[in-house]
C-alpha positions as CSV (number, residue, x, y, z in Angstrom):
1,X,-41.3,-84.2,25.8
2,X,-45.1,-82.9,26.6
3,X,-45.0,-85.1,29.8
4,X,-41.0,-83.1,30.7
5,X,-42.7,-80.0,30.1
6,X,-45.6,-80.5,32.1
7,X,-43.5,-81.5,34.5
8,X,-41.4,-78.3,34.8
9,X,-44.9,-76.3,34.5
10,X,-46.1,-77.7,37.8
11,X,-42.4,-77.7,39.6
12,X,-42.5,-73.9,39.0
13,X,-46.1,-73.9,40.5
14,X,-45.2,-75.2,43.9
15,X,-43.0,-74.3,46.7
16,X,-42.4,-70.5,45.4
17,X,-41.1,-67.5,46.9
18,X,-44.2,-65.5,47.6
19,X,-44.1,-61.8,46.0
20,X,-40.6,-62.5,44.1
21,X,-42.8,-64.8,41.5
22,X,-44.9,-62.3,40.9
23,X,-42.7,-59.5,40.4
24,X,-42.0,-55.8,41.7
25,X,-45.7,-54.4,43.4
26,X,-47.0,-51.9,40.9
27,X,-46.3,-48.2,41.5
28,X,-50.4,-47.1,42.0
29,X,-50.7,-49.1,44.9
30,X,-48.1,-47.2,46.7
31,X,-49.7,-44.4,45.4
32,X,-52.7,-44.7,46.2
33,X,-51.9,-45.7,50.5
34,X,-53.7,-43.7,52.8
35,X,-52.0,-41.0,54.3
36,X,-53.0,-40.9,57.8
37,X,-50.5,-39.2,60.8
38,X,-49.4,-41.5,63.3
39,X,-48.5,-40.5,66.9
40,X,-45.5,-40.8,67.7
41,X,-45.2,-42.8,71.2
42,X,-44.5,-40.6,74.3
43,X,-41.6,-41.3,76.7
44,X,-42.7,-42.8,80.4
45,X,-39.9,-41.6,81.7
46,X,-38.1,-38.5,81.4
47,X,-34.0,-38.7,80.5
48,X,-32.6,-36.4,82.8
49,X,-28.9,-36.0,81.8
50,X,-26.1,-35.7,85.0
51,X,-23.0,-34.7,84.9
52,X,-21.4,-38.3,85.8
53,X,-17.9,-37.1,86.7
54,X,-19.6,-35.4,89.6
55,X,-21.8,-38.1,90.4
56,X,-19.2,-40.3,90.6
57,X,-16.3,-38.1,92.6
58,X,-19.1,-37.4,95.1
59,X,-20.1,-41.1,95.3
60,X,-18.9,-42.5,98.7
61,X,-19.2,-46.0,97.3
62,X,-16.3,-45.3,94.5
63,X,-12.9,-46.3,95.8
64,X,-10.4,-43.3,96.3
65,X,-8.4,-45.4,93.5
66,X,-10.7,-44.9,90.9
67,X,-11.6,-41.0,91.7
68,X,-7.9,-40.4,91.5
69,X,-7.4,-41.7,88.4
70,X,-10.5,-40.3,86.6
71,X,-9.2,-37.1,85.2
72,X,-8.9,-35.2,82.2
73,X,-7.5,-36.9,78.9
74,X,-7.7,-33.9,76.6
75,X,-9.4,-30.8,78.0
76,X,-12.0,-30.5,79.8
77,X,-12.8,-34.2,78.4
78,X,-13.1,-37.3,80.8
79,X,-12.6,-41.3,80.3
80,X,-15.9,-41.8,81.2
81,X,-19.1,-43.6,78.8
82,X,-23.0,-42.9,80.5
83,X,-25.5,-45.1,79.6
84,X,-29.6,-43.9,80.5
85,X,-32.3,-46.5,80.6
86,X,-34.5,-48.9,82.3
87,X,-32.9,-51.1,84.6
88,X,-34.7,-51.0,88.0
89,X,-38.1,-49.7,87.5
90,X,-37.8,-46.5,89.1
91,X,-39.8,-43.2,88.5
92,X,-36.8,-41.8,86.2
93,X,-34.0,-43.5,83.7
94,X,-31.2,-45.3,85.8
95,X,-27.6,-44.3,85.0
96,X,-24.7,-46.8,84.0
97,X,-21.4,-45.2,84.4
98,X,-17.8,-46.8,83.2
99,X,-14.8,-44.8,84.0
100,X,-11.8,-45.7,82.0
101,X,-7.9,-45.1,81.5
102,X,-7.7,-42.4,79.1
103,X,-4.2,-44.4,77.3
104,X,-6.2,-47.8,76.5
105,X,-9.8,-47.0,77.5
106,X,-9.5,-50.1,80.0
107,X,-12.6,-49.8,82.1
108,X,-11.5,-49.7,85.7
109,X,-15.0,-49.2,87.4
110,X,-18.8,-49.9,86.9
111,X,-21.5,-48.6,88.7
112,X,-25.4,-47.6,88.3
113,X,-27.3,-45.0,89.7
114,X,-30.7,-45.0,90.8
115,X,-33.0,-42.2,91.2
116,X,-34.8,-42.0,95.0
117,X,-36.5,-38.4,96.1
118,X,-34.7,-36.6,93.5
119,X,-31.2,-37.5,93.7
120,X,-29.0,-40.9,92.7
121,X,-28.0,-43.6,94.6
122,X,-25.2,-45.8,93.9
123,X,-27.1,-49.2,93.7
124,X,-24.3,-51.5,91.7
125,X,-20.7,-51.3,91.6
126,X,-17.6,-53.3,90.3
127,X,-14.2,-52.0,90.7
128,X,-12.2,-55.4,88.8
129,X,-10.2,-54.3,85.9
130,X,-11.1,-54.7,83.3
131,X,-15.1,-54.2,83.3
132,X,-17.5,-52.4,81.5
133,X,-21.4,-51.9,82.2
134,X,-24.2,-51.5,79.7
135,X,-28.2,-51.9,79.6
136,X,-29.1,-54.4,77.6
137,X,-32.9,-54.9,77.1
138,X,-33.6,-54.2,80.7
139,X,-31.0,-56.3,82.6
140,X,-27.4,-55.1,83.5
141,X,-24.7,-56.3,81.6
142,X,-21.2,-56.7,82.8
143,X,-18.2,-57.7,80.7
144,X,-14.8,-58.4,82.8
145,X,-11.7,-59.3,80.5
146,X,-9.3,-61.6,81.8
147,X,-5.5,-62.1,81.4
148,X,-3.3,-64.5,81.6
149,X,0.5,-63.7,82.0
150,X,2.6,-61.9,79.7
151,X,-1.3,-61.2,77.5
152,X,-1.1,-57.5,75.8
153,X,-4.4,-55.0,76.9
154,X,-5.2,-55.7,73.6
155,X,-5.6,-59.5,73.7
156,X,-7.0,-60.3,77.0
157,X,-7.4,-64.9,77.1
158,X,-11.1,-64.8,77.8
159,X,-13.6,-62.9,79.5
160,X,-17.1,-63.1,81.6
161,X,-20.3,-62.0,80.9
162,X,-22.0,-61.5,83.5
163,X,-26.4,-60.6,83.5
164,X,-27.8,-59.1,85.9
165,X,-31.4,-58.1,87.1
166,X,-32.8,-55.9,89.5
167,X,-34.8,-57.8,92.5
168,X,-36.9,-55.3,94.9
169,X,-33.9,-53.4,95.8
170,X,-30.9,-54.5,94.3
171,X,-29.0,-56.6,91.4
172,X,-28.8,-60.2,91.4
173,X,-27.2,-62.4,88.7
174,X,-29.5,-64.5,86.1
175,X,-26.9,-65.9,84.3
176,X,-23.1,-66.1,83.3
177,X,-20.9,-66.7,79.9
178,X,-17.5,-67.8,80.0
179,X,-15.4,-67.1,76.2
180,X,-12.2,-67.8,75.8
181,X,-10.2,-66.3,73.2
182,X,-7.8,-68.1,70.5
183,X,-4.0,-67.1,71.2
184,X,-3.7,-67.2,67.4
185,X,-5.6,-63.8,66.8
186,X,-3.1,-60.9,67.1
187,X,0.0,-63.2,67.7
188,X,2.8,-61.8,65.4
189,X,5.2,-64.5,64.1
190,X,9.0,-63.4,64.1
191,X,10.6,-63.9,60.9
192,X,13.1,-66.3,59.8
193,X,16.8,-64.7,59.1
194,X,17.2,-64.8,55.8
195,X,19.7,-67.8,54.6
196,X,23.1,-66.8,53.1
């Protein structure tokens, strides 16, 4: 019995969970922190906000498809998501622009901006329905859905992901995903007629 219970002592001992075995921190600790300010960290760049529906009808790179189809769904309100960040190192945020359909919000064009002597210059575009852009930790990424016959929007068969990163003076790609979707999810089975 002694040797069970010794046993159990030193099987507690080992192996634990750091500060859960000891229990909640005591409240005077916390009290007692120093209070010093910390600085919060400056921006290196500044976010200069565009108006991207401009930017992109005055873009000579943007197919006359795509500016004819990006117009108002309610209002003054357009189908279009802005991203700002860092994509190509220059001396202001870049600018990732998707314009959608206002009915599905399929994305029917891509493109980035880059700011050179104070205005933006269409460095990246993709015009493959349907795609969508967005910055993710520095590189570009590019999502394209993919269909097969007879698919609803809503249930595209597998998409691309495509990376990309910017090299001197332009994007090239570092890598590419390929999912393809189960034709399970969002199938509706028609029901049986009921027997007589």
């Amino acid at each position: 019995m002694l040797a069970a219970l010794g046993l159990f002592l030193t099987g507690c001992a080992t192996g634990g969970t750091g500060a859960r075995d000891e229990g909640p921190a005591g409240s005077e600790a916390v009290a007692k922190a120093p209070t010093t300010p910390t600085a919060s960290p400056s921006p290196t760049k500044a976010a200069k906000r565009v108006d991207a529906v401009k930017l992109v009808k005055d873009d000579p790179e943007v197919s006359a498809s795509v500016k004819s189809a990006l117009k108002p769904c309610v209002a003054d309100e357009y189908p279009v998501d802005v991203s700002y960040g860092e994509l190509t190192g220059g001396p202001a945020d870049d600018i990732v622009v998707n314009v959608m359909t206002c009915g599905d919000a399929v994305g029917i064009g891509s493109y980035v901006y880059r700011e050179k002597k104070g205005r933006y210059e269409n460095v990246f575009r993709t015009e493959e329905p349907p795609v969508y852009a967005e910055i993710d930790r520095g590189d570009l990424v590019v999502t394209q859905q993919l269909y097969k016959r007879g698919d609803p929007v809503s249930y595209p068969s597998s998409e691309e992901v495509i990376t990309y990163g910017w090299s001197a003076t332009r994007f090239t790609e570092k890598s590419r995903t390929h999912n393809d979707y189960s034709n399970a999810v969002g199938a509706t089975a028609t029901p049986a007629p009921a027997a007589n």
